[in-house]
N, C-alpha and C positions, 0 to 999 in steps of 0.2 A: 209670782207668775212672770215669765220672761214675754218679754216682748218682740215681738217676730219684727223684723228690718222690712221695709216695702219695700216694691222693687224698683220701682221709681221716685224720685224724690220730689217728696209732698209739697205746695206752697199753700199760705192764708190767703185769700181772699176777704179783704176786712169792709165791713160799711160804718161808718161811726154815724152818730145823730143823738137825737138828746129830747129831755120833753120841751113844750113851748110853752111851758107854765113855768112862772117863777119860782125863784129857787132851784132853777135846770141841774138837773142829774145828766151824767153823760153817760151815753150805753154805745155796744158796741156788739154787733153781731158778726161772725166771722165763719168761713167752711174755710176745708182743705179741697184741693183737687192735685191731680199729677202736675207734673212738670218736670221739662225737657231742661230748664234753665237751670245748671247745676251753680249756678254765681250765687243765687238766690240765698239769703242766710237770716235766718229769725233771731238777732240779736236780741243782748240780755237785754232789758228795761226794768222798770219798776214807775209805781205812781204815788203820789204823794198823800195819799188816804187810802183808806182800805176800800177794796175792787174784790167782788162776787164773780163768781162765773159757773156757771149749771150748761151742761152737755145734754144736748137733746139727743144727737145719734154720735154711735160710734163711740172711740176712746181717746182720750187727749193724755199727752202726757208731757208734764209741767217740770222744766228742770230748774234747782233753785242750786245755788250756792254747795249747799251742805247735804242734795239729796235731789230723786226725783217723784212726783206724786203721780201714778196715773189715774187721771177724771173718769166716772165712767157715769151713764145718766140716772138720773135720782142722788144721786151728789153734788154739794155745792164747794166750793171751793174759795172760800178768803182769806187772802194776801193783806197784810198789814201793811203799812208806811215804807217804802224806798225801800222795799224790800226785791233784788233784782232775780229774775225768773227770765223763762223765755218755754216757748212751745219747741220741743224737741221732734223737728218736721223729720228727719230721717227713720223717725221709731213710729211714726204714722202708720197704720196697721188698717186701707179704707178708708174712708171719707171721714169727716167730722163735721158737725156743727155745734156752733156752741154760743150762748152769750155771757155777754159781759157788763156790768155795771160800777161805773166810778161811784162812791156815795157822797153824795153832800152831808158834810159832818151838820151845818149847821139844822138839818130839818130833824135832826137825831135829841133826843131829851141832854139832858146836864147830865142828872141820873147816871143813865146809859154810860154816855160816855167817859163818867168817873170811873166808872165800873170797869171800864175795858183800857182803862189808859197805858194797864201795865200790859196788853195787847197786842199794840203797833207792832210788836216786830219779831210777830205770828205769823205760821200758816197754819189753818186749821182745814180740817174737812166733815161738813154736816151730812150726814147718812140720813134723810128724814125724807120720803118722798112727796109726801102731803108740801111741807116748805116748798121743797122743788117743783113741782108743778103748780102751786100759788104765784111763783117768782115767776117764772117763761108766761103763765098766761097773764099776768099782771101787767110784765115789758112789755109782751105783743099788744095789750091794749093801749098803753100807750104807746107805741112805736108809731100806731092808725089813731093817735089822736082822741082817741073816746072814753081816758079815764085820767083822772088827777093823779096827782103825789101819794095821797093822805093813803090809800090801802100799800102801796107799794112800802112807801116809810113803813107802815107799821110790818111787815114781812122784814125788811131790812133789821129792824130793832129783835122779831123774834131768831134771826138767825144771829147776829152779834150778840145777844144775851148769852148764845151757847159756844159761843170758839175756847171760851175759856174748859171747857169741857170736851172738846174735839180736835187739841193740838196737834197736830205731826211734827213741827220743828221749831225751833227758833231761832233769828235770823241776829247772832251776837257776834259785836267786833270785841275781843278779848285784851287789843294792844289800847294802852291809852295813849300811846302816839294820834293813831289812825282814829279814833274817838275824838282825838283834840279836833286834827285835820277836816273829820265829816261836819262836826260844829261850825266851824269855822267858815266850811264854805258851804254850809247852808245855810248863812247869815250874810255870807259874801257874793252867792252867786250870779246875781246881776252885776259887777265890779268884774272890771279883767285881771283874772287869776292867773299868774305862772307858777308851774309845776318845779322849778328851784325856790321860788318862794313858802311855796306850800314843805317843800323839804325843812328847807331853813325853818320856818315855825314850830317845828317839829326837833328842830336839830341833826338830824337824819343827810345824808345823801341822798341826793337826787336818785343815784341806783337801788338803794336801801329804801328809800323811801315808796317808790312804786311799787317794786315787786312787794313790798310789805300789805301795802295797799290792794291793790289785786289779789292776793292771799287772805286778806279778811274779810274783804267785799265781794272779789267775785267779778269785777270789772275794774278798768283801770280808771285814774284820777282822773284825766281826761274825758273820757264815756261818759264817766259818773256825773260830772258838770255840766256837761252837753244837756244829759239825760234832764235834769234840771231845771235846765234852761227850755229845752223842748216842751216838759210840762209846765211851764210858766209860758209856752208860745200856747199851749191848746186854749189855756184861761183867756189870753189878751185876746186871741182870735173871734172865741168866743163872747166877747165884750165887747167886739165890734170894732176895734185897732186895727190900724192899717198894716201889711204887711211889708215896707217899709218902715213903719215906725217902731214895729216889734222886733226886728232885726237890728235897730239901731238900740232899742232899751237894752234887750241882750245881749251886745256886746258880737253880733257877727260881722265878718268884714265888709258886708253887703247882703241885700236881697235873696241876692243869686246864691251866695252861701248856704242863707240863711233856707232858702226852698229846700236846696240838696239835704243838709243834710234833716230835716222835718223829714222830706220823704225817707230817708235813710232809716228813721229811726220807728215812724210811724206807719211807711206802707203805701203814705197816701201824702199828695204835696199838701200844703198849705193852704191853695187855692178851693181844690178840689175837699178839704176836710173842711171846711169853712162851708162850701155847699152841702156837703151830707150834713152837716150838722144843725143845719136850717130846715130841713125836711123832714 
């Protein structure tokens, strides 16, 4: 089914927030609307656990590395580990709403998560509408505060029991140059990384070495560490770290950096995700 072009170009509108019950999951609810602002650009990202998302109205469509999925509602959608995507706002076809859910690994069984290990670096998409509307009215209850974890966890566990049964792609680096490299600096990525280094460990040219990199991943070395580092800001932020001190563990050259590019990559600064995410 082709996708019709809209004729203005679409931008997210995002709210992040999370529950206030320990063990916080992080959600994140998001529409489209027009927009005049042609600058506007839904970069790639990716999150460091597997992230759910179920479309209430409309069509979403999810570009990934190796392929594009379009969401449409009564589907759920999850994305494994650093695996980078992005909402392809020009093929917006009407409005959208949709949410979103980071999972916390730790409220998930052993079990489970044995079982899915060979998973991470999935996308799958669940056809089940009964799940799908268990998940949106479960978030909505807690978005307003009036339910725990414990029913949502258990949804989150019947939909990961079945990715392994509802794949669409797999998200594989085939060079083991670029394999070394991803290891490396995601053992390394609070430490200042330069991109001739990262060649050298590799053996590689610095030219040879990006463009390789980019061509497996999908973003470049660069992005990719940022990206990293950004999801290691949402954690600190929400732990209560100062935004000064988070910019300084990470490795930015200041504060003022460190807001630009959080908003660059997230939508929303640091200050302002820090408040939604208390709400």
């Amino acid at each position: 089914m082709s996708i019709k072009r809209s004729s203005q170009l679409k931008k997210i509108v995002k709210r992040y927030w999370r529950s206030r019950f320990r063990n916080d999951m992080r959600f994140l609810t998001a529409s489209s609307e027009d927009s005049s602002d042609l600058k506007y650009d839904q970069r790639m990202h990716f999150h460091n656990t597997f992230t759910v998302s179920a479309l209430e109205d409309g069509s979403l469509p999810v570009s990934f590395h190796n392929g594009t999925v379009l969401l449409r509602p009564g589907e759920i959608l999850v994305i494994g580990h650093n695996i980078p995507h992005r909402v392809e706002l020009v093929h917006l076809d009407g409005a959208c709403y949709y949410r979103t859910a980071t999972i916390n690994e730790e409220l998930l069984s052993r079990t489970l998560l044995l079982k899915i290990k060979d998973m991470e670096n999935t996308v799958s998409r669940i056809s089940d509408s009964k799940i799908w509307e268990n998940f949106i009215t479960e978030q909505k209850k807690i978005e307003v505060g009036s339910e725990e974890l414990g029913t949502l966890s258990s949804i989150y566990e019947m939909m990961l029991a079945e990715i392994s049964n509802n794949v669409l792609m797999r998200f594989e680096v085939s060079s083991p140059y670029i394999r070394s490299v991803l290891k490396y600096v995601e053992e390394n990525y609070l430490q200042p990384l330069n991109l001739e280094d990262l060649a050298n460990h590799v053996n590689l040219s610095l030219f040879h070495f990006t463009r390789l990199f980019k061509k497996e991943v999908g973003m470049s070395p660069h992005a990719y560490i940022t990206q990293l580092r950004v999801n290691r800001a949402q954690d600190l932020i929400q732990y209560g770290e100062s935004l000064l001190g988070i910019a300084y563990e990470l490795g930015f050259a200041d504060q003022s950096h460190f807001s630009r590019t959080f908003l660059k990559l997230t939508g929303v600064s640091p200050v302002r995700f820090n408040i939604m995410s208390k709400n």
